[in-house]
TORMAR-923944 format. One record per residue: residue in one letter; x, y, z of N, C-alpha, C, O, CB in turn. Coordinates in pm, whole numbers, plus 50000, padded with zeros to 5 digits. Glycine has a CB too. Layout:
<pts>
AXYZXYZXYZXYZXYZ
...
</pts>
This chain:
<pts>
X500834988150000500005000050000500885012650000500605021449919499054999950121
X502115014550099503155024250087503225030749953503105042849931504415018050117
X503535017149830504505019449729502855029449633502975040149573505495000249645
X501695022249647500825023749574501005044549629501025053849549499295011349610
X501085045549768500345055749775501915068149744501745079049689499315055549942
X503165063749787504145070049724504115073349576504485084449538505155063249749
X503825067249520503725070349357503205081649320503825088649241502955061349281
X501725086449377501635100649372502345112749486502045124549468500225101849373
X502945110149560503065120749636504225123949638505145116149613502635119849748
X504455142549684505715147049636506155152249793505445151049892505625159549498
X507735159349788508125162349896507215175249901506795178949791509635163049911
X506795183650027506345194450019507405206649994508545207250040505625195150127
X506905214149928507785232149934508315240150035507575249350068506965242949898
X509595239150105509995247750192509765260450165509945264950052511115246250215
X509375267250259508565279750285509595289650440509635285650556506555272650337
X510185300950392510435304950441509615317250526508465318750483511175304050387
X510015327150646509105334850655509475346650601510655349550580508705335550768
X508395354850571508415367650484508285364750316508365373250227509895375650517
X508065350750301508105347150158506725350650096505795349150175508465331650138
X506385354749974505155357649931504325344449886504925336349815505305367549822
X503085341849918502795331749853501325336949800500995348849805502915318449939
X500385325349743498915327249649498335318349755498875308349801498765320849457
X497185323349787496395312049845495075308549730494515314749641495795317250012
X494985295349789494145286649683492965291849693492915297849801494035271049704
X491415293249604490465299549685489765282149608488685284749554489775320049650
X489975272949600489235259849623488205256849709487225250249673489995251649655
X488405262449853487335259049932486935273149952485915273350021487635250050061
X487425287649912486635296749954485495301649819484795311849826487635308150013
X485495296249752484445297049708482605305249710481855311049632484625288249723
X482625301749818481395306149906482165320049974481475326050056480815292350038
X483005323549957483135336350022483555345649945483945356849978483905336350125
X483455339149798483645349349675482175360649670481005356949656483765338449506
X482685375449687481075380549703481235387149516482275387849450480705397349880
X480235389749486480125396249321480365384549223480045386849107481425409149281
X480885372349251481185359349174479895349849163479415341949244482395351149251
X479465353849024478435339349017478745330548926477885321848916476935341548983
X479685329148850479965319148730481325311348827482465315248852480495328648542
X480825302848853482695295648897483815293348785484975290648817482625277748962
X483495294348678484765294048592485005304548600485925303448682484825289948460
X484915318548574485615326948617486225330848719486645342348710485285332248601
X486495324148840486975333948932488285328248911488575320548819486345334949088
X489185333149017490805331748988490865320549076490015317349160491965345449028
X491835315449051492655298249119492755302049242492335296049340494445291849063
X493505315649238494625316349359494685332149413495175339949331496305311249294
X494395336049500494205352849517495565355049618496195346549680492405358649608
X495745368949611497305372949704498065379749622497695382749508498325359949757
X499115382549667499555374349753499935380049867499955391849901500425367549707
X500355366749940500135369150109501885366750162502845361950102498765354050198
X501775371150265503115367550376503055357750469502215355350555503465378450467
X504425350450430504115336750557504805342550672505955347150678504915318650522
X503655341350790504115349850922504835338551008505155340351126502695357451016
X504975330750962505605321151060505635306651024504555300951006504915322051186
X506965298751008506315280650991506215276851087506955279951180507065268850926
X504785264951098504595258451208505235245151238505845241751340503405257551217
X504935236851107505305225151113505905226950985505775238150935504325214451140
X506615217050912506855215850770506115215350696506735219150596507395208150736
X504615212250648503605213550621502175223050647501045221750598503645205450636
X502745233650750501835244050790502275250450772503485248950754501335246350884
X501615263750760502025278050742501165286250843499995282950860501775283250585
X501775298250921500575308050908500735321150797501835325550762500325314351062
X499655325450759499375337550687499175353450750498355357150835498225333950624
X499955359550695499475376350752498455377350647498795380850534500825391650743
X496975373950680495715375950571495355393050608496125398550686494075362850610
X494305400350558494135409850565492385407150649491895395850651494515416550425
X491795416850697490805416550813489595408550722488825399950764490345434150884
X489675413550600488355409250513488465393150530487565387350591488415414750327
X489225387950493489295377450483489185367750643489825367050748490425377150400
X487975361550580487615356750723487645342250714486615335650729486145361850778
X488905336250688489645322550755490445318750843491185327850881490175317550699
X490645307650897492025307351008493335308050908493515302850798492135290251117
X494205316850993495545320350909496365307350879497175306950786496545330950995
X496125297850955496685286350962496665279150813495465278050791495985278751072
X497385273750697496805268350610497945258850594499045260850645496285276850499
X497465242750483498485232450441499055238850346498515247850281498035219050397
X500045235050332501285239850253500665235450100501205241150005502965231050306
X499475224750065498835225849975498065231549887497905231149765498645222749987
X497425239450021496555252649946497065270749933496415281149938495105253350041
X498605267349915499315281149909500535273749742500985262649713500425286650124
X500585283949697501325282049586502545294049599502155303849663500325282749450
X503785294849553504875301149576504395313349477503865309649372506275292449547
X504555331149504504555340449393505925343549307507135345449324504085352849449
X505285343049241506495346949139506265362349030505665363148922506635331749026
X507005373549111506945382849037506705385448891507425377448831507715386249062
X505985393248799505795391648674507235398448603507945406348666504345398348636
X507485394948490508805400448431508125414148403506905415648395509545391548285
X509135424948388508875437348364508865439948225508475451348201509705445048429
X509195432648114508805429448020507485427247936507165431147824509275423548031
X506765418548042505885410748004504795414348104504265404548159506365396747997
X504245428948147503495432648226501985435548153501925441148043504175443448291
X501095432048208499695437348155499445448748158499525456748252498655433148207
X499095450348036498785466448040496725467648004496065465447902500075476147870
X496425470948110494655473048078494235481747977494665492747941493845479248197
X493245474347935492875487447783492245494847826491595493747930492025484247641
X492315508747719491115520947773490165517547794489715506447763490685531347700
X489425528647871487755526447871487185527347753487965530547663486965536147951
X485815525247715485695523547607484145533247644483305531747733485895507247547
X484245542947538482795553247546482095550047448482425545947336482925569547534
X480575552947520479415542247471478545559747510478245564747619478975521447595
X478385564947372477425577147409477735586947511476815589947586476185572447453
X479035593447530479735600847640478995594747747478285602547810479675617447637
X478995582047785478845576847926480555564947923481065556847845476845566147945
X480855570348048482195559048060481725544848103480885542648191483395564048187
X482525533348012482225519648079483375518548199484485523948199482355505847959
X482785509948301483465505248421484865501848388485065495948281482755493348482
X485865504648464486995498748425487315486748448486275481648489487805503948457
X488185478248447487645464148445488515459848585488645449248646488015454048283
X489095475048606489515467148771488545465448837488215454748888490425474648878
X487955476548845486245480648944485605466348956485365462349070484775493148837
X485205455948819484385455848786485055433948844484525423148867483975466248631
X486395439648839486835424248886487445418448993488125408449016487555419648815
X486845431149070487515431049215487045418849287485945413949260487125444449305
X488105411649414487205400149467487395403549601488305410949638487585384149430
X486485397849684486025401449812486395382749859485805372849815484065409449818
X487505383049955487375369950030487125368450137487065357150184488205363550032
</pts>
């Protein structure tokens, strides 16, 4: 049974503190507010600061007040950030005028509440 269940599993990600990470929103789901299509929302929101390791497999999180989970999370449901190249940065398109009325910008409009 060992060998069966080794075959999928990997070492976990050392995690230092002050390191940036993504937390998974898999189970927060239900605390997405303005989100009604689940394919759209994002994988992974953050990123966050690891305030401390607990175990090799725990983390805690410096989350922000909105977010109403225990800071505590598995080293599963945090993914490592990785700065975007300065190269290769998104740039948002203009607004787009519809009868001198402005459309929403699409930050406004894709903001998430966890």
């Amino acid at each position: 049974m060992k060998k069966q269940v080794d075959r999928k599993r990997r070492e976990a990600e050392e995690y230092q503190e002050r390191d940036l990470v993504l937390l998974s929103t898999k189970d927060l789901k239900w605390q997405m507010e303005g989100r009604r299509m689940e394919k759209l929302t994002e994988r992974f929101v953050g990123p966050y600061k690891v305030k401390r390791i607990i175990l090799t497999n725990t983390v805690e999180l410096e989350l922000p007040k909105m977010v109403r989970i225990h800071p505590v999370v598995n080293v599963s449901r945090i993914r490592r950030y990785k700065k975007q190249v300065a190269e290769q940065k998104k740039q948002l398109a203009l607004p787009v005028i519809i009868e001198k009325e402005e459309e929403y910008k699409v930050e406004k409009v894709m903001n998430v509440r966890v």
